[in-house]
C-alpha positions as CSV (number, residue, x, y, z in Angstrom):
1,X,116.8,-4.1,3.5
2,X,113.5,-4.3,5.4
3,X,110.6,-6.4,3.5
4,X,107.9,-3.5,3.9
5,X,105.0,-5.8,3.1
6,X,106.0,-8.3,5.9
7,X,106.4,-5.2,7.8
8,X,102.9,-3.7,7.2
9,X,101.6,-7.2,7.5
10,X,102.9,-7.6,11.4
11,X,101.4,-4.3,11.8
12,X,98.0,-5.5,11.0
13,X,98.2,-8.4,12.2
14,X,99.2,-6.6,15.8
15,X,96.6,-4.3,15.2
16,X,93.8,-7.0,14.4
17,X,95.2,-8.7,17.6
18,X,95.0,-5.8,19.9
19,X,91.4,-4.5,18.6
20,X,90.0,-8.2,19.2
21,X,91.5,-8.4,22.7
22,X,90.2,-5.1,23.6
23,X,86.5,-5.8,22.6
24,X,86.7,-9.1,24.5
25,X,87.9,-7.1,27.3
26,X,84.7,-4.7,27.3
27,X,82.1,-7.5,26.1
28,X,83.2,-9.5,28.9
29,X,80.9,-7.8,31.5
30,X,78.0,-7.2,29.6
31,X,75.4,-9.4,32.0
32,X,72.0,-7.2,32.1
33,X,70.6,-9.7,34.7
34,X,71.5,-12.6,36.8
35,X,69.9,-14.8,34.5
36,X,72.2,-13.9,31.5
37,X,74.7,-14.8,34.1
38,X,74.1,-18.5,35.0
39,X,72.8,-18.5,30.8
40,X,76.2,-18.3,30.0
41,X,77.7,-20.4,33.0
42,X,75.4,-23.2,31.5
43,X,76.4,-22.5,27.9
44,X,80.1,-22.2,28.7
45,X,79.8,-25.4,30.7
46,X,78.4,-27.3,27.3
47,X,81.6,-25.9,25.4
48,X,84.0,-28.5,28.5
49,X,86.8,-26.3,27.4
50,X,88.8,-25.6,30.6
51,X,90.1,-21.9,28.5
52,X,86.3,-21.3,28.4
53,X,85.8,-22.0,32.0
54,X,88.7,-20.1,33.2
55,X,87.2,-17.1,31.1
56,X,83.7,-17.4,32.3
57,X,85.4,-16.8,36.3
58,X,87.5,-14.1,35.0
59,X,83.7,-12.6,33.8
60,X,82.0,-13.3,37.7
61,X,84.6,-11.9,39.9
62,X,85.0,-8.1,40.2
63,X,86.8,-6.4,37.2
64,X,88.9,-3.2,37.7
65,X,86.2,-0.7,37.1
66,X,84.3,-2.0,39.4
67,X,87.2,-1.9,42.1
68,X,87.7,1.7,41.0
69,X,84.3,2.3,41.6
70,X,84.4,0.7,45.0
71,X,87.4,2.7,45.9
72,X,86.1,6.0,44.7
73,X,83.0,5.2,46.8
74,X,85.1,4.0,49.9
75,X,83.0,0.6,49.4
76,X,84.8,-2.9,50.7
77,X,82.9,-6.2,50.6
78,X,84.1,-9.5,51.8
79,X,88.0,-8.0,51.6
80,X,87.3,-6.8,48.0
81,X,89.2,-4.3,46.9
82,X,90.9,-3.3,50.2
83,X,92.5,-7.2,50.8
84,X,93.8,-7.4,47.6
85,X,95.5,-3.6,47.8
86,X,97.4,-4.6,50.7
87,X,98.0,-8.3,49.2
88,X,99.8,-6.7,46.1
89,X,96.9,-9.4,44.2
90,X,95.9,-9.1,40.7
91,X,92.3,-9.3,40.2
92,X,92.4,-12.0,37.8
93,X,93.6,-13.9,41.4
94,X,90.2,-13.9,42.0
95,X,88.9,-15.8,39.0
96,X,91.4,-18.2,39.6
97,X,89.9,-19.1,43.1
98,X,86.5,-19.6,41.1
99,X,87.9,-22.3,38.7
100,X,88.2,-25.4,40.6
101,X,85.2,-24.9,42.3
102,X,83.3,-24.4,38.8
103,X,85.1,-27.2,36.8
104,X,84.1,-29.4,39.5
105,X,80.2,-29.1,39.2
106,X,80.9,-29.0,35.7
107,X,82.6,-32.3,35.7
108,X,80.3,-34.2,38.0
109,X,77.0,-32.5,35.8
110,X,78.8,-34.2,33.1
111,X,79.4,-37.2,35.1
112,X,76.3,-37.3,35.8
113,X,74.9,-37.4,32.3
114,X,72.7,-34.0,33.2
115,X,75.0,-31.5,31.2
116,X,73.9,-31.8,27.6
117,X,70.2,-31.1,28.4
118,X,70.8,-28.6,30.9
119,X,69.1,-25.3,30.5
120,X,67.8,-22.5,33.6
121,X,64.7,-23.8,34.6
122,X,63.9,-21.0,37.4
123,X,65.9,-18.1,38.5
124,X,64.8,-17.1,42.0
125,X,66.7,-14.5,43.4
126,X,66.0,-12.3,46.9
127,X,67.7,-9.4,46.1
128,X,68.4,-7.0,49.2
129,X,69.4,-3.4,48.4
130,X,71.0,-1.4,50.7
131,X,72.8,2.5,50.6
132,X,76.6,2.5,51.8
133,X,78.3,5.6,51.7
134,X,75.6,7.1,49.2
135,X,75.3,4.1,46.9
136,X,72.6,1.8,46.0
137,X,74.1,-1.5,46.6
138,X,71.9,-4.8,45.4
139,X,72.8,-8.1,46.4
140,X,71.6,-12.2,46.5
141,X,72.7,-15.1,47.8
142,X,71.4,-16.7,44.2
143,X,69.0,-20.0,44.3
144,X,69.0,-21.5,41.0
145,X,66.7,-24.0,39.7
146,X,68.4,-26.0,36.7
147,X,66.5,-28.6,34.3
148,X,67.7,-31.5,32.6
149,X,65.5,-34.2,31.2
150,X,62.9,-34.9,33.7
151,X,65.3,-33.5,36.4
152,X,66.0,-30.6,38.5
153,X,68.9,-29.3,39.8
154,X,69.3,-26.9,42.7
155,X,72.1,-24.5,42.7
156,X,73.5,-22.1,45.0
157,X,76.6,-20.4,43.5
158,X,77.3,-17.9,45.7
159,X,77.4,-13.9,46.5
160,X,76.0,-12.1,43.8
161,X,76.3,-8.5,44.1
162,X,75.6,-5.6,41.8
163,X,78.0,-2.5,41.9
164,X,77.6,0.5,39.8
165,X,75.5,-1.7,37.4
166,X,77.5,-4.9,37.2
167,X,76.5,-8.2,38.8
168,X,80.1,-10.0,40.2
169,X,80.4,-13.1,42.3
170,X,82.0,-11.8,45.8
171,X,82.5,-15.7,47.2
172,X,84.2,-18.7,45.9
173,X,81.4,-20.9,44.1
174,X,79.8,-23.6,45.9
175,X,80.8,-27.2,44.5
176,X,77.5,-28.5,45.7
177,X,74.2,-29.0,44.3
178,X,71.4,-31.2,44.5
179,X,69.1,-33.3,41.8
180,X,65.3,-34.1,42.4
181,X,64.1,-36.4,39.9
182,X,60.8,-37.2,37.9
183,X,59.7,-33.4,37.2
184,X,57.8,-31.9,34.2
């Protein structure tokens, strides 16, 4: 005989699973700005959970909506989406490729002692819009100006560009960055 209360309880359980997932899923790409981005690169870098990390790529690079869109809208950008059709890659591929690269200026900020201060100090971003096809396309290759203690770090990440209202990284993040000391 079939214990319906163990039962039931897998069902919920299953259910509580699958509605958490799916609102991670959608929350994921919820950046209104590029600040809000490298906001939550610094606050997932604080967390020096390797999941988290691996999460926070899986947020920059190009989800599948926005490789719909930019197949509706015959749109390809640095191999993006028309590579990875004829690659037979998964999209999460492409947060994969970010990980090293963003665990290792994690790592070293840490090394470094600069992480547990660290907060966005400037934001300076030269956005360039252009039309392809019929769509407004805005893009930056994005300078950021980190602070910790009396020090400032200069970041470049990478290609940030904004498709039908989501900001994605199009290139691998850079591993460099450089420190200038003695700053208010």
């Amino acid at each position: 005989m079939v214990d319906i209360d163990k039962s039931i309880k897998s069902i919920i359980l299953i259910i509580f699973l699958f509605v958490g997932f799916s609102s991670n899923a959608q929350e994921k790409r919820t950046y209104p700005n590029l600040k809000a981005v490298y906001q939550d690169m610094i606050k997932t870098f604080k967390l020096m959970n390797d999941t988290a990390l691996q999460s926070f790529c899986y947020r920059l690079a190009p989800d599948e909506q926005t490789l719909a869109y930019m197949r509706t809208h015959n749109l390809n950008y640095r191999g993006i989406p028309e590579q990875l059709d004829k690659q037979h890659y998964q999209i999460s591929a492409i947060g994969d490729t970010y990980f090293p690269a963003l665990k290792r200026v994690r790592d070293r900020l840490m090394r470094s002692d600069l992480l547990s201060l660290l907060v966005v100090d400037q934001d300076i971003f030269k956005t360039k819009t252009i039309n392809v096809n019929g769509v407004v396309i805005e893009g930056t290759d994005t300078d950021l100006i980190m602070k910790s203690g009396n020090k400032q770090i200069f970041y470049i990440m990478g290609e940030m560009v904004k498709i039908n209202g989501k900001w994605s990284l199009f290139t691998r993040p850079n591993v460099d960055y450089s420190i200038k000391s003695n700053v208010d």
